[in-house]
Structures are given as C-alpha cells and as structure tokens.
NUDO-766769 format. One record per residue (C-alpha): residue number from 1; residue in one letter; x, z, y. Coordinates in steps of 0.02 Angstrom, whole numbers, m for minus. Layout:
REM residues N
<rec><seq>NUM</seq><type>a</type><east>X</east><up>Z</up><north>Y</north></rec>
...
END
This chain:
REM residues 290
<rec><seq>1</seq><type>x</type><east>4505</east><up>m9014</up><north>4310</north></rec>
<rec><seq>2</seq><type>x</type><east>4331</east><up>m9007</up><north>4373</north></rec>
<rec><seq>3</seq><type>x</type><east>4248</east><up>m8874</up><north>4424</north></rec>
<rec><seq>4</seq><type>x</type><east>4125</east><up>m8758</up><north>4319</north></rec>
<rec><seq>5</seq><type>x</type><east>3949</east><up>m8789</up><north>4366</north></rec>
<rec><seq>6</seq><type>x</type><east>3881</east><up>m8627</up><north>4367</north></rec>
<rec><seq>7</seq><type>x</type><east>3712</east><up>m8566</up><north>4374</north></rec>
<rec><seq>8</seq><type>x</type><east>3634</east><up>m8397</up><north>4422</north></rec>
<rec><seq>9</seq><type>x</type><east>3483</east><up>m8312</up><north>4373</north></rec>
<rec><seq>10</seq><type>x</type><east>3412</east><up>m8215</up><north>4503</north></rec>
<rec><seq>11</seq><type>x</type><east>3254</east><up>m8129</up><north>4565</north></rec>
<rec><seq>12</seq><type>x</type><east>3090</east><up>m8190</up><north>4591</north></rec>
<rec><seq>13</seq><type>x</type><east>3039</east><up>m8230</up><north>4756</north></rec>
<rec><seq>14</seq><type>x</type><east>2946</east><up>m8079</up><north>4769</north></rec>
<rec><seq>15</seq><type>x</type><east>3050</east><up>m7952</up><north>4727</north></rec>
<rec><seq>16</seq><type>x</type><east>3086</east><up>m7840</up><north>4844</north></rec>
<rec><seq>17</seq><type>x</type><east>3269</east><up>m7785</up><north>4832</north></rec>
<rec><seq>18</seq><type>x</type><east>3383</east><up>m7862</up><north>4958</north></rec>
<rec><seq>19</seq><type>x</type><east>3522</east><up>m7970</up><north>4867</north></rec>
<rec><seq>20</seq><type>x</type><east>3579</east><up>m8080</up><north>4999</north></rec>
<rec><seq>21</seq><type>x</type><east>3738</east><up>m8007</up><north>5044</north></rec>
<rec><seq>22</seq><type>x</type><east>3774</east><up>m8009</up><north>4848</north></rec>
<rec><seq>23</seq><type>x</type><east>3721</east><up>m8205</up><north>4866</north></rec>
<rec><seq>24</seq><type>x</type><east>3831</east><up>m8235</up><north>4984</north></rec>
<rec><seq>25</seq><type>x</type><east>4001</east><up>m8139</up><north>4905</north></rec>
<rec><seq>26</seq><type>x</type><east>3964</east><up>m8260</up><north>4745</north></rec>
<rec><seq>27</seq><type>x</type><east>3949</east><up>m8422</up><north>4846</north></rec>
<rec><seq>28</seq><type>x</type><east>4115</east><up>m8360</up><north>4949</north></rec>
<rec><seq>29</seq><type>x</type><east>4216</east><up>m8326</up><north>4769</north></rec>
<rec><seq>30</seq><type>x</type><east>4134</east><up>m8478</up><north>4643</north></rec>
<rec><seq>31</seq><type>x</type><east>4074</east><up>m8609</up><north>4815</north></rec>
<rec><seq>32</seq><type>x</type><east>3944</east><up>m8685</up><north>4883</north></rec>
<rec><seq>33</seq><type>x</type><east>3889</east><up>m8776</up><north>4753</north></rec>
<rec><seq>34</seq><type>x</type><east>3832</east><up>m8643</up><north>4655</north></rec>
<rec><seq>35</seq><type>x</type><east>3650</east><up>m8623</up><north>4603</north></rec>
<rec><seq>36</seq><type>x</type><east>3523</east><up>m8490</up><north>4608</north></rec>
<rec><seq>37</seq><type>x</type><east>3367</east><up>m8499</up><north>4496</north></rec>
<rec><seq>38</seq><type>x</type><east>3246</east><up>m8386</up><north>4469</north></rec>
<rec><seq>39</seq><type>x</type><east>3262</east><up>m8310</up><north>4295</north></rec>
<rec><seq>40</seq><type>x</type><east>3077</east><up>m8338</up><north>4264</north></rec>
<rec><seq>41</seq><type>x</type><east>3086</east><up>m8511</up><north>4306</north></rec>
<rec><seq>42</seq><type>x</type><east>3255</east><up>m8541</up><north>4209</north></rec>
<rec><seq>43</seq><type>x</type><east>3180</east><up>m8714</up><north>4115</north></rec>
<rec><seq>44</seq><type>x</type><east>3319</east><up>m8834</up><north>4111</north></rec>
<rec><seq>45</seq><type>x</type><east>3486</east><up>m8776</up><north>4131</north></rec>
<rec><seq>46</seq><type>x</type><east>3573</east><up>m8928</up><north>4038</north></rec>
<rec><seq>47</seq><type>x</type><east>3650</east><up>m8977</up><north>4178</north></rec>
<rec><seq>48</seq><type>x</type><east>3756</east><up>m8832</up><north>4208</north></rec>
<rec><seq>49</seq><type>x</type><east>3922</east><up>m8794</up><north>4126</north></rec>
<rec><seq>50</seq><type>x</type><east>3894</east><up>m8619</up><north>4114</north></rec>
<rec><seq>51</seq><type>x</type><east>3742</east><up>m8478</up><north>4149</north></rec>
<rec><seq>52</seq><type>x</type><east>3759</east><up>m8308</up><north>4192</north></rec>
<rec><seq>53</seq><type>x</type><east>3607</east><up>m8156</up><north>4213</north></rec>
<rec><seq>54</seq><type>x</type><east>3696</east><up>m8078</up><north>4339</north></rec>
<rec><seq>55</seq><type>x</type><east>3566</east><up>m8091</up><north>4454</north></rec>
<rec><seq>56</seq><type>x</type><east>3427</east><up>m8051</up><north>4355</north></rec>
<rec><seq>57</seq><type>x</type><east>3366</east><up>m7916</up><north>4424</north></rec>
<rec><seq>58</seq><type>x</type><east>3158</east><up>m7851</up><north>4373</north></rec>
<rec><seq>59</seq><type>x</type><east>3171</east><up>m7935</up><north>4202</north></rec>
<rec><seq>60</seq><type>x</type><east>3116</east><up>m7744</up><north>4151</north></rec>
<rec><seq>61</seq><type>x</type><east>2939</east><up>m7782</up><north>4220</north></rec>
<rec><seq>62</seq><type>x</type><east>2918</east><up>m7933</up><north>4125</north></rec>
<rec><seq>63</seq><type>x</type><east>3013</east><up>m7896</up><north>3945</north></rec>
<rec><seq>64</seq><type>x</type><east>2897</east><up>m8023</up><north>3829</north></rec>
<rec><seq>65</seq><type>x</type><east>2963</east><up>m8156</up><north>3970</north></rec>
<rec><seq>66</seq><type>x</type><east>3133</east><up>m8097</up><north>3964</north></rec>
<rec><seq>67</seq><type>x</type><east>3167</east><up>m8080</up><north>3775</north></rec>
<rec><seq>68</seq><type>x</type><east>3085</east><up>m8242</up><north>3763</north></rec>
<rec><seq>69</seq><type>x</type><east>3200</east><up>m8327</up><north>3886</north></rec>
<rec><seq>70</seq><type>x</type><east>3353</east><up>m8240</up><north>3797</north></rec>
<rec><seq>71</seq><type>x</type><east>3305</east><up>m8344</up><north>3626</north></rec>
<rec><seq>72</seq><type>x</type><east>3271</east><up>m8480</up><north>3696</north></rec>
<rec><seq>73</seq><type>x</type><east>3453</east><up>m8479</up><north>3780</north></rec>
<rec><seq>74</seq><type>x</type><east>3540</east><up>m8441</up><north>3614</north></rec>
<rec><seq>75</seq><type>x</type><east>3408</east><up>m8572</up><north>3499</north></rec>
<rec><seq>76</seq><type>x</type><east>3508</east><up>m8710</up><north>3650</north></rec>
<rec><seq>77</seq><type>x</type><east>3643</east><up>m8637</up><north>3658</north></rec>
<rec><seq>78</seq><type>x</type><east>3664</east><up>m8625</up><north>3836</north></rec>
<rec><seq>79</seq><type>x</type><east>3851</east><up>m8557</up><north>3889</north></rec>
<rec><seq>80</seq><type>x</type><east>3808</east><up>m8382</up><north>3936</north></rec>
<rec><seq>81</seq><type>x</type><east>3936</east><up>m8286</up><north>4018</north></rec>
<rec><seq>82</seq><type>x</type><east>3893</east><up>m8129</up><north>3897</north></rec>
<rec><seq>83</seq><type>x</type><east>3833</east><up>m8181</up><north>3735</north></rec>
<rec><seq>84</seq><type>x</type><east>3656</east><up>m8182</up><north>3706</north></rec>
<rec><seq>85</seq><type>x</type><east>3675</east><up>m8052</up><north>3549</north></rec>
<rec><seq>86</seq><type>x</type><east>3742</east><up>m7922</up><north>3675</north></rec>
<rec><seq>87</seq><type>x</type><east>3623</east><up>m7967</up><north>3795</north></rec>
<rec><seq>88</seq><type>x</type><east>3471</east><up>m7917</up><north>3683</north></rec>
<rec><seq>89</seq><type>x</type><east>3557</east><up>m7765</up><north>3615</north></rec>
<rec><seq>90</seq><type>x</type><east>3596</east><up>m7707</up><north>3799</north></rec>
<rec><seq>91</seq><type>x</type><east>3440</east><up>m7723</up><north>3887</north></rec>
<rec><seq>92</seq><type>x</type><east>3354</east><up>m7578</up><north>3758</north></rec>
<rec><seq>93</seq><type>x</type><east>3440</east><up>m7412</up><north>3812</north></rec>
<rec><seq>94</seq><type>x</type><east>3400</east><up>m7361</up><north>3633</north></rec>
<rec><seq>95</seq><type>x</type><east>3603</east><up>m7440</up><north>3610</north></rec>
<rec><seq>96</seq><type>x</type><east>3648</east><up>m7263</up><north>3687</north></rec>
<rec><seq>97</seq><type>x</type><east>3599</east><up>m7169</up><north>3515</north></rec>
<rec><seq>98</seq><type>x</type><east>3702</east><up>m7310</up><north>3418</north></rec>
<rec><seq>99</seq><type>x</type><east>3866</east><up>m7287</up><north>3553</north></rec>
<rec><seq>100</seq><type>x</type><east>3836</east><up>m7093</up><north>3506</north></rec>
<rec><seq>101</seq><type>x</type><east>3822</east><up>m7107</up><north>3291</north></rec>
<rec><seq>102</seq><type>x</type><east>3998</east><up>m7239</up><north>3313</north></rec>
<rec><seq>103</seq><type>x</type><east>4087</east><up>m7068</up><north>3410</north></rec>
<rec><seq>104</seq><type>x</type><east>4072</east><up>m7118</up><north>3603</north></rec>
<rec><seq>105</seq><type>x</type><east>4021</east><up>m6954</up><north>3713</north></rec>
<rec><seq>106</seq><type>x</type><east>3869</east><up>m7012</up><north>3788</north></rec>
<rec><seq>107</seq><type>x</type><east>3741</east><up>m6911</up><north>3899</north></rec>
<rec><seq>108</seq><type>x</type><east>3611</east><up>m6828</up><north>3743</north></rec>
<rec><seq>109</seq><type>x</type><east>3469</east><up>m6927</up><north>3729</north></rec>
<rec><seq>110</seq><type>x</type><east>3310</east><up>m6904</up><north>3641</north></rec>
<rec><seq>111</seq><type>x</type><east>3182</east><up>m7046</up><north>3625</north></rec>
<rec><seq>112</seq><type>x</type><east>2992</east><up>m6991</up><north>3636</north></rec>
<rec><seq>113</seq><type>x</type><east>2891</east><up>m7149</up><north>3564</north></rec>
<rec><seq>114</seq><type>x</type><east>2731</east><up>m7075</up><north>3652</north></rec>
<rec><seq>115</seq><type>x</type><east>2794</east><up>m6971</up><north>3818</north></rec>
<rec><seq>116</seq><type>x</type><east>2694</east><up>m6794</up><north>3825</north></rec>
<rec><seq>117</seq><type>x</type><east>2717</east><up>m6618</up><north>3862</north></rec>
<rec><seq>118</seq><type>x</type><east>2761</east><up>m6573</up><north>3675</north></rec>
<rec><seq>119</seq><type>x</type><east>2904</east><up>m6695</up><north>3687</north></rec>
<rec><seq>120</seq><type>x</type><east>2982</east><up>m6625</up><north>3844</north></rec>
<rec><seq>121</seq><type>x</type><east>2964</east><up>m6452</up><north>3770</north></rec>
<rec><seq>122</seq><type>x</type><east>3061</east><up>m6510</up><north>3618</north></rec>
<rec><seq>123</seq><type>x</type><east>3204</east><up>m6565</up><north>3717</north></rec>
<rec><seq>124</seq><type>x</type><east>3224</east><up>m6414</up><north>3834</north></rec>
<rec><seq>125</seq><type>x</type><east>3244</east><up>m6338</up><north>3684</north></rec>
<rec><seq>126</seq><type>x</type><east>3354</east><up>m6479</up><north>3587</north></rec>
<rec><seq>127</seq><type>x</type><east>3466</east><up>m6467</up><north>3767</north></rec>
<rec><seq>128</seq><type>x</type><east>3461</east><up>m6300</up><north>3805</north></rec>
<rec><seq>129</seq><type>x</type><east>3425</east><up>m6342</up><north>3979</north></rec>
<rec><seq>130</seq><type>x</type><east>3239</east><up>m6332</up><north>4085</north></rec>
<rec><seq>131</seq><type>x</type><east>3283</east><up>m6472</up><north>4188</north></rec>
<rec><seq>132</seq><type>x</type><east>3261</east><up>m6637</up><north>4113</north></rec>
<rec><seq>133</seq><type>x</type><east>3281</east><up>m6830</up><north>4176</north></rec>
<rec><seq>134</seq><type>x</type><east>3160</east><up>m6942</up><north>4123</north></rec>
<rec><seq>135</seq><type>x</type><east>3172</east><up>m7141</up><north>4104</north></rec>
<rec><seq>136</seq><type>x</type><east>3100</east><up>m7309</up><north>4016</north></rec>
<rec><seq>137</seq><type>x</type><east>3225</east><up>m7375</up><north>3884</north></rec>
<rec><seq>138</seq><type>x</type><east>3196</east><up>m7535</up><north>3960</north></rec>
<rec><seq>139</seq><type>x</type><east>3236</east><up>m7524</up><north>4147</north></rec>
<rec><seq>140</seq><type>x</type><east>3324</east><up>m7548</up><north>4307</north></rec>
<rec><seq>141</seq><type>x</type><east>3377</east><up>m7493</up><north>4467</north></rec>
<rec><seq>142</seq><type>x</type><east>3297</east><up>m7323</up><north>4423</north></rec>
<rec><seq>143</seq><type>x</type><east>3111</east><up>m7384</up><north>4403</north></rec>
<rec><seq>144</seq><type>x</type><east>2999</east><up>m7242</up><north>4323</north></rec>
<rec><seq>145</seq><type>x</type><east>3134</east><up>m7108</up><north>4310</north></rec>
<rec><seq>146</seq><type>x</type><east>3114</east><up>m6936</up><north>4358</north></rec>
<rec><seq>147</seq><type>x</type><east>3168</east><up>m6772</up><north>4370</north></rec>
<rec><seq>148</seq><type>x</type><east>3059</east><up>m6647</up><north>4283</north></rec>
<rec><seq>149</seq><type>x</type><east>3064</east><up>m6473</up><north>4338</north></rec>
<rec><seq>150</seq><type>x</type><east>3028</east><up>m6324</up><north>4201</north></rec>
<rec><seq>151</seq><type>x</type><east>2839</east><up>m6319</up><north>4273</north></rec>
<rec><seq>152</seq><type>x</type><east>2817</east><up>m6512</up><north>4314</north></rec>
<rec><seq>153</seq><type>x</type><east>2676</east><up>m6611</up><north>4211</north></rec>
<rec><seq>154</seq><type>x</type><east>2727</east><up>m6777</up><north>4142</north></rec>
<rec><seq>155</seq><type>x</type><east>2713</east><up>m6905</up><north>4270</north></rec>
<rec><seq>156</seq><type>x</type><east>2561</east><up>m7015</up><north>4245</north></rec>
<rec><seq>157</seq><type>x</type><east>2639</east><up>m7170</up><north>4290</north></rec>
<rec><seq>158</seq><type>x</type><east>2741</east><up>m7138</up><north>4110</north></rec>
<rec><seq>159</seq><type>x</type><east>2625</east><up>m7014</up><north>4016</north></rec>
<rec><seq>160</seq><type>x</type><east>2599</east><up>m7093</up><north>3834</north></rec>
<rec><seq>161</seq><type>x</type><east>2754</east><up>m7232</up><north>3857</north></rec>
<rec><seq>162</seq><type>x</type><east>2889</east><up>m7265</up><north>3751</north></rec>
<rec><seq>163</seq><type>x</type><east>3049</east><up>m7142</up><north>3853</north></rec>
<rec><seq>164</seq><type>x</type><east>3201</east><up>m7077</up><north>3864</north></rec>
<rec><seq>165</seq><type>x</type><east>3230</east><up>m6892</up><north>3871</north></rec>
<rec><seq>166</seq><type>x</type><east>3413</east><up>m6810</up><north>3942</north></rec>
<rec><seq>167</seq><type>x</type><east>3455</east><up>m6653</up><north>3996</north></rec>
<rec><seq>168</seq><type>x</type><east>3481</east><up>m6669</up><north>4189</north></rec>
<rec><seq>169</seq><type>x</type><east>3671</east><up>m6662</up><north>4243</north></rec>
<rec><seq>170</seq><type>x</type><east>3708</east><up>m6542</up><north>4435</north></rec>
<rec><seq>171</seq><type>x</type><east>3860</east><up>m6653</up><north>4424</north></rec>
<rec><seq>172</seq><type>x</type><east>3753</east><up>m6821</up><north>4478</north></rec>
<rec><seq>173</seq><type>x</type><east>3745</east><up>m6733</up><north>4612</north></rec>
<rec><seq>174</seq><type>x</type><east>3905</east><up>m6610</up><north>4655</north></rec>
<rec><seq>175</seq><type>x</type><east>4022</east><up>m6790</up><north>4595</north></rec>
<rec><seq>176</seq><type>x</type><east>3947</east><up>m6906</up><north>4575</north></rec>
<rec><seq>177</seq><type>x</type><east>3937</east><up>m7043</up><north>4459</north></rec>
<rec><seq>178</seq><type>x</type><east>4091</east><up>m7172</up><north>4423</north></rec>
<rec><seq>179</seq><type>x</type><east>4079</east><up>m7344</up><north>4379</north></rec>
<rec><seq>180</seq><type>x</type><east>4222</east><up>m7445</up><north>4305</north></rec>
<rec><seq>181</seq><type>x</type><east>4230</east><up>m7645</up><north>4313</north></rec>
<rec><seq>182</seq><type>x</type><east>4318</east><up>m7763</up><north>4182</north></rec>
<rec><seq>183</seq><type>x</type><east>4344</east><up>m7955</up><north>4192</north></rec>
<rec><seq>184</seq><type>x</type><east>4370</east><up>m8037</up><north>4039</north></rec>
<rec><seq>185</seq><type>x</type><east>4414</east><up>m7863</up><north>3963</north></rec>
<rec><seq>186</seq><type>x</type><east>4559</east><up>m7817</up><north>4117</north></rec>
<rec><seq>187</seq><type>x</type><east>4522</east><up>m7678</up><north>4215</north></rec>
<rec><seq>188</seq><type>x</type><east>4457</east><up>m7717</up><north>4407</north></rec>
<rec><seq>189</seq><type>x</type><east>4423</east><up>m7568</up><north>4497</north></rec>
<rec><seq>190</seq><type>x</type><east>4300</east><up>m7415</up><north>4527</north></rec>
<rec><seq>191</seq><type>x</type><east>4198</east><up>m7343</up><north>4623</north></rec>
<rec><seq>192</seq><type>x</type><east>4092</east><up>m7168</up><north>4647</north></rec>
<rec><seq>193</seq><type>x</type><east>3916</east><up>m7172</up><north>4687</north></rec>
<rec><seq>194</seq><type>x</type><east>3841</east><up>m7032</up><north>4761</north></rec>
<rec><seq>195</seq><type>x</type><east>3657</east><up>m6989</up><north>4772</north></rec>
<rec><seq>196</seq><type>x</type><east>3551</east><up>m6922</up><north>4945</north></rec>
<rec><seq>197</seq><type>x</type><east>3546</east><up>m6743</up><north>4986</north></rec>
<rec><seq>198</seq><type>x</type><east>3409</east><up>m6683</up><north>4862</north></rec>
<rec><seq>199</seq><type>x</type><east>3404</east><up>m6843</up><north>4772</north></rec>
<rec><seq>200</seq><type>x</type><east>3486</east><up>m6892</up><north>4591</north></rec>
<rec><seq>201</seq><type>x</type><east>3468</east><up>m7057</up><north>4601</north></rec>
<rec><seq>202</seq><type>x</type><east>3634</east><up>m7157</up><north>4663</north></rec>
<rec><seq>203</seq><type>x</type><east>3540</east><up>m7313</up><north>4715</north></rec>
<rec><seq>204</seq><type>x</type><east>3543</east><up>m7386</up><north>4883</north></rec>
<rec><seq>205</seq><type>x</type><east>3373</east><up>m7391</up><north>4896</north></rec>
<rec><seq>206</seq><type>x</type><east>3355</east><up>m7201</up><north>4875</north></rec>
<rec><seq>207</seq><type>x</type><east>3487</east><up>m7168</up><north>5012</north></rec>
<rec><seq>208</seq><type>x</type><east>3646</east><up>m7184</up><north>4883</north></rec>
<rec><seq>209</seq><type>x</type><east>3787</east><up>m7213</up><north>4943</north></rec>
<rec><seq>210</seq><type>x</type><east>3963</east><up>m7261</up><north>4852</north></rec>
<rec><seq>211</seq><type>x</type><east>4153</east><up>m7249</up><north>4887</north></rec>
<rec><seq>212</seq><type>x</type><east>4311</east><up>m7300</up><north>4794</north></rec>
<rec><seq>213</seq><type>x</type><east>4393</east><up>m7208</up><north>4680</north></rec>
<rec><seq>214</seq><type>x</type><east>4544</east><up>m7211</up><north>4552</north></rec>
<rec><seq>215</seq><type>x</type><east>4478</east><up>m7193</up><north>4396</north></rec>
<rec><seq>216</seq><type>x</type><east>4540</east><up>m7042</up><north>4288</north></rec>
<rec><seq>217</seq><type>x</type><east>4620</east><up>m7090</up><north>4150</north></rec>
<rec><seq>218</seq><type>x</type><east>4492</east><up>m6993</up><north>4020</north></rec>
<rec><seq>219</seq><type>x</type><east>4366</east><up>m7131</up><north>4136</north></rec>
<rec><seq>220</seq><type>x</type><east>4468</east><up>m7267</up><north>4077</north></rec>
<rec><seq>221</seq><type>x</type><east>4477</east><up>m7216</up><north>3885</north></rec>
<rec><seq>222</seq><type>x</type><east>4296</east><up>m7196</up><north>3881</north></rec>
<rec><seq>223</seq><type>x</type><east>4252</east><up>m7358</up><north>3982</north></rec>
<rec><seq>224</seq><type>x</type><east>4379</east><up>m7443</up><north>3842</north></rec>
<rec><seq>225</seq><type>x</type><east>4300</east><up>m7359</up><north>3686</north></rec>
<rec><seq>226</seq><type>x</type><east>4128</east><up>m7379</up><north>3735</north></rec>
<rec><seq>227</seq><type>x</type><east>4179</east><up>m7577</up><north>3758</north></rec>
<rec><seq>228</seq><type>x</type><east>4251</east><up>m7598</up><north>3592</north></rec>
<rec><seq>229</seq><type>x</type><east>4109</east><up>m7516</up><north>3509</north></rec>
<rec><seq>230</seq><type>x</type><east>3991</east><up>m7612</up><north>3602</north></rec>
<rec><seq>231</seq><type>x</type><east>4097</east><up>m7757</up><north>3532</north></rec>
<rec><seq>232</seq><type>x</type><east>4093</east><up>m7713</up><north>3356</north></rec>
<rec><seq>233</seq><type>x</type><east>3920</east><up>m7640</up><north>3336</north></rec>
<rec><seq>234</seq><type>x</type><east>3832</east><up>m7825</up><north>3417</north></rec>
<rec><seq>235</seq><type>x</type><east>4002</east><up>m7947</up><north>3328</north></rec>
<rec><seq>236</seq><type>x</type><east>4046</east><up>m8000</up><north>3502</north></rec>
<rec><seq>237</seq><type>x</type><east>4210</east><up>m8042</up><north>3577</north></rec>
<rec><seq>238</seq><type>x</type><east>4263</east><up>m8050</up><north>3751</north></rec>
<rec><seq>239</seq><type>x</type><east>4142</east><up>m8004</up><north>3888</north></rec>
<rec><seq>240</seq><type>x</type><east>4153</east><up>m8114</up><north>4044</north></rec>
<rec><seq>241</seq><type>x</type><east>4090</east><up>m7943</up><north>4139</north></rec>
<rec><seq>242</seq><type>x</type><east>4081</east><up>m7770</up><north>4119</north></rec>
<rec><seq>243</seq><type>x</type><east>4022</east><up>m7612</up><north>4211</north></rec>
<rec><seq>244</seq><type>x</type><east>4036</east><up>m7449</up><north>4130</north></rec>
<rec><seq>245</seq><type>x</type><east>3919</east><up>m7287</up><north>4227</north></rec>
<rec><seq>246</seq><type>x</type><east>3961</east><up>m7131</up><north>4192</north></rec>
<rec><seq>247</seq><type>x</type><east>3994</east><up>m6930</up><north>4239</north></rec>
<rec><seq>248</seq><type>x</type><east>4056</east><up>m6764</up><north>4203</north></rec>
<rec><seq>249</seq><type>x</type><east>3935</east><up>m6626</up><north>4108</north></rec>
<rec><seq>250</seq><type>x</type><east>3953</east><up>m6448</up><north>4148</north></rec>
<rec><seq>251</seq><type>x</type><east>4117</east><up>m6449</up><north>4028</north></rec>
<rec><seq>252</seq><type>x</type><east>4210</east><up>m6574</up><north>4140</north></rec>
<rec><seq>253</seq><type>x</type><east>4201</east><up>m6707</up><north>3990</north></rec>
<rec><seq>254</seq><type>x</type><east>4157</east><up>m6880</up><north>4046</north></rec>
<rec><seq>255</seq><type>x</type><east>4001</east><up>m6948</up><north>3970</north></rec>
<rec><seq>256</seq><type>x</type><east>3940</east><up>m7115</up><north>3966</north></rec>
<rec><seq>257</seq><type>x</type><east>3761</east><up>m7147</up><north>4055</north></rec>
<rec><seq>258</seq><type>x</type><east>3727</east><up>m7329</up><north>3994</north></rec>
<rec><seq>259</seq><type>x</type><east>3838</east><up>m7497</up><north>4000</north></rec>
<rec><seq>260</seq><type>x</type><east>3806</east><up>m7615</up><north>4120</north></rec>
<rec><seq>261</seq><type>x</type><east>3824</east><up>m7808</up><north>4038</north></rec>
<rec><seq>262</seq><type>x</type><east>3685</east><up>m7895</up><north>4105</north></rec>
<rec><seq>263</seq><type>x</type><east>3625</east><up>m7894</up><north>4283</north></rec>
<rec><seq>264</seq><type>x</type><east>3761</east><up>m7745</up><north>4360</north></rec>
<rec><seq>265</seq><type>x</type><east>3790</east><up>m7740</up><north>4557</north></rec>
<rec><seq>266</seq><type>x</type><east>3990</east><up>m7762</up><north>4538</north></rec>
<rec><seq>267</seq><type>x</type><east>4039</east><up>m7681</up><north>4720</north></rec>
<rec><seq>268</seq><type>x</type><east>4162</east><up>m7821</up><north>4749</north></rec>
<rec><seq>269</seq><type>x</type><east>4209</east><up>m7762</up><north>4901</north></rec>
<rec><seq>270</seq><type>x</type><east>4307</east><up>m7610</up><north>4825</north></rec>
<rec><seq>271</seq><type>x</type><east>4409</east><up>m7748</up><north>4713</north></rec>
<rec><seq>272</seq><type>x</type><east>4593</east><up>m7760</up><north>4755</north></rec>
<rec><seq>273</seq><type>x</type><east>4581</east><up>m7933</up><north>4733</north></rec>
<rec><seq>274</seq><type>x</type><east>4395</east><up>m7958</up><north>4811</north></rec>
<rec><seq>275</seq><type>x</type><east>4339</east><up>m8021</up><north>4669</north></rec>
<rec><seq>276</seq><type>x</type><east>4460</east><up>m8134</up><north>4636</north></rec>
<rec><seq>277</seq><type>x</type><east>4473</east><up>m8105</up><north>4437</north></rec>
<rec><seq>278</seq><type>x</type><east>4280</east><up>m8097</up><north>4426</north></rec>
<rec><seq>279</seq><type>x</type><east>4269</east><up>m8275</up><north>4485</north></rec>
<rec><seq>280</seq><type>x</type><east>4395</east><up>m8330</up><north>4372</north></rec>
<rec><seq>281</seq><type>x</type><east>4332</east><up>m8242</up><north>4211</north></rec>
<rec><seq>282</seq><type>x</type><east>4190</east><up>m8346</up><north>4260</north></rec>
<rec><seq>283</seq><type>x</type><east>4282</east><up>m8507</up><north>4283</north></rec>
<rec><seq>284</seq><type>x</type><east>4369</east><up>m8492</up><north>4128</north></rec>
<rec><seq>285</seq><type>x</type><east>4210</east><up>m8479</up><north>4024</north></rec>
<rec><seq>286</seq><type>x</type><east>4138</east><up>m8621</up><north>4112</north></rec>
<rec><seq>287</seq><type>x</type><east>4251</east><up>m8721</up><north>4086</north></rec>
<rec><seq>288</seq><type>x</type><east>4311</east><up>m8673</up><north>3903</north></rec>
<rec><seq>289</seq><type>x</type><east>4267</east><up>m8784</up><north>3755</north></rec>
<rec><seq>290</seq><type>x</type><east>4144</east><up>m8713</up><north>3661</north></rec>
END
C-alpha cells in the first residue's frame, strides 16, 4: 500500500510562535515527505490524499479567511482529518453554552455581544465571584484574555467586542489544568499544564510549563462525554484527533474549559507510544476510501 500523502496547514511566515520542534516530531512520525503549507495560502491541495489543520495556528486573526477556506474545503471535498462540520462548530467558543444545555459540566460562561462594565457587573453577580476571566469566542493561544480584578476597567484592546465572560478558577493556578488526547477515539495520554507564578495562563509563551499526569478517572468520563456530545450535536463520527482542557472548581468537580479539534499542541512527547497512534489515526484516514 502506498503511503498517505499528507498535507499540513501551518502558520504564516510571520507568525511569531515557534513551531519547529512540533515540525520536526510530525516529519519524524508521518516522513519526510510530508508537506507544510501555509493555511492562508492553502489553494490546491488535490494532490494530497489527506489534509489536516493541525498546524493552523492565528486563523483567529483572520476569521473571514478562515471560514472561507473551511467551505471551500468541504464545497471539494478535500479529506480533512476532522470533518469540516466540526471544524466550523469548534472554532466559535460559543459550542461551550451548547456542551452545557446537552448536560456536560463546563466552566459558566456568559457571552457579552458588546464587552462593557455593565456586562462584567452582571456576571460577578450571575457567578458570585469578583474575579472574572475574560476572552474572544474566537481565539487562540490565549490572545486578548484577561484577568479582571473587582476594580479593573475593561481592557481597551476588547472594550465593545463580541466576549466571553467566566468566573476565574484559584485552581488554574493551585493544579493546574489537564489535557486528555484521543486518536481515532482511543485514549493517548495526559498531561498537566501549569501556569507562571502570578500568571493564569498555561501557555509556553507566558512561562507555562506542563508535566504528565494519569488522568483521574472523573477526567476521563468527562473528556468521553464531552466527545460524544460534540459528536452528536455537529452529526460527526470519528475524530482523527482530540484534545480535551480542563480543571477542578472550588468543589473539586472537573469542568471542561473548551475542546481542542482543530489546531491543539498534542505534547507527544508525554505519549507512551511517542505518537505512534497519532500517526496512524492519520494514516488510516489518508488512506481510507472515501
């Protein structure tokens, strides 16, 4: 059998997160063969037996160029690791208040269509907490979020924007937040990500740092239901990847923060296997008759 020719999407040339080392784990697990394209210049991908986002990282900062890239892929039906329905659905953190009304224990969430300071005082209220997170619906590797303090204005950068509003969690920072991976639906590993001293934010970037971890069985049974209503709620089957954040509230109940199904760091590394099932869930789509 031939091998899957697979293609990537990846950043622009521009952006400034470093991804080589992540380059370099996927050329070591699918070979050298595969390619990387920049997502915004993702024309032709006829050629390839099978195309995965996994790489797309900053799509946030250009959504009419993303959505529009995401029809186009399902209008051609290019092989997309995830499908293109789940895709959409996922890359609006509005899918949090749908996860919540189908029973999954999510962090509370209010949406403010126009962020001001009548909209954070509503939800100190709604939360019965002063301290509040705030974040774009539409975003990635924490861009525009913040902590609000009881006596901080609203951040100009996102004053008047379409946000997310959640009642900050001490356990972000006293935990940590886990992430759970699943290859075509099987369970991988997990990892812990903990934020800088003073920080909430878990991303490398910020001075986060992660670990492994076994994943607690309530972990697991979220990760799972959270999957399968993702699943039924978009009519999709199977998901080629999976990566599902979450963390403890002041009750010790595990809450999930968002699914990751498009463009999720997969820590690799902390896999048993190395990665070994990733690349074949991604094999086995691309080479799968469709």
């Amino acid at each position: 059998m031939n091998r899957a020719r697979i293609a990537i999407l990846c950043p622009v040339p521009e952006y400034e997160e470093d991804w080589s080392h992540i380059k370099a784990d996927y050329v070591r697990l699918l070979g050298d063969d595969t390619t990387f394209i920049d997502w915004t210049q993702a024309d032709d991908l006829s050629a390839y037996d099978l195309v995965t986002p996994l790489l797309a990282w900053g799509y946030q900062r250009d959504c009419p160029c993303w959505f529009a890239l995401l029809d186009r892929l399902e209008q051609e039906g290019v092989n997309i690791s995830n499908p293109v329905r789940i895709l959409r659905w996922n890359s609006d953190k509005s899918y949090l208040a749908e996860l919540a009304a189908a029973g999954i224990a999510t962090v509370p969430t209010q949406m403010a269509e126009e962020l001001d300071d009548a909209a954070l005082t509503d939800a100190r209220a709604a939360f019965g907490t002063a301290t509040l997170v705030v974040k774009p619906p539409i975003s990635g590797g924490a861009d525009g979020t913040f902590r609000l303090e009881p006596r901080d204005p609203v951040p100009l950068s996102v004053r008047g924007h379409r946000m997310m509003i959640q009642p900050y969690l001490p356990n972000i920072a006293e935990e940590g937040e886990y992430s759970l991976f699943y290859f075509a639906d099987q369970f991988s590993h997990a990892i812990i990500k903990h934020p800088a001293k003073g920080d909430f934010r878990v991303q490398d970037q910020f001075g986060g740092y992660e670990e492994a971890t076994e994943a607690p069985t309530a972990t697991q049974d979220l990760a799972a239901a959270a999957l399968a209503a993702a699943s039924q709620l978009t009519q999709t089957g199977a998901l080629v990847y999976a990566r599902v954040d979450m963390l403890r509230d002041s009750d010790g109940q595990f809450r999930l923060m968002e699914l990751e199904l498009i463009e999720p760091s997969l820590f690799l590394r902390f896999a048993p296997d190395k990665g070994q099932a990733f690349a074949q869930a991604l094999r086995s789509k691309g080479t799968r008759p469709r």
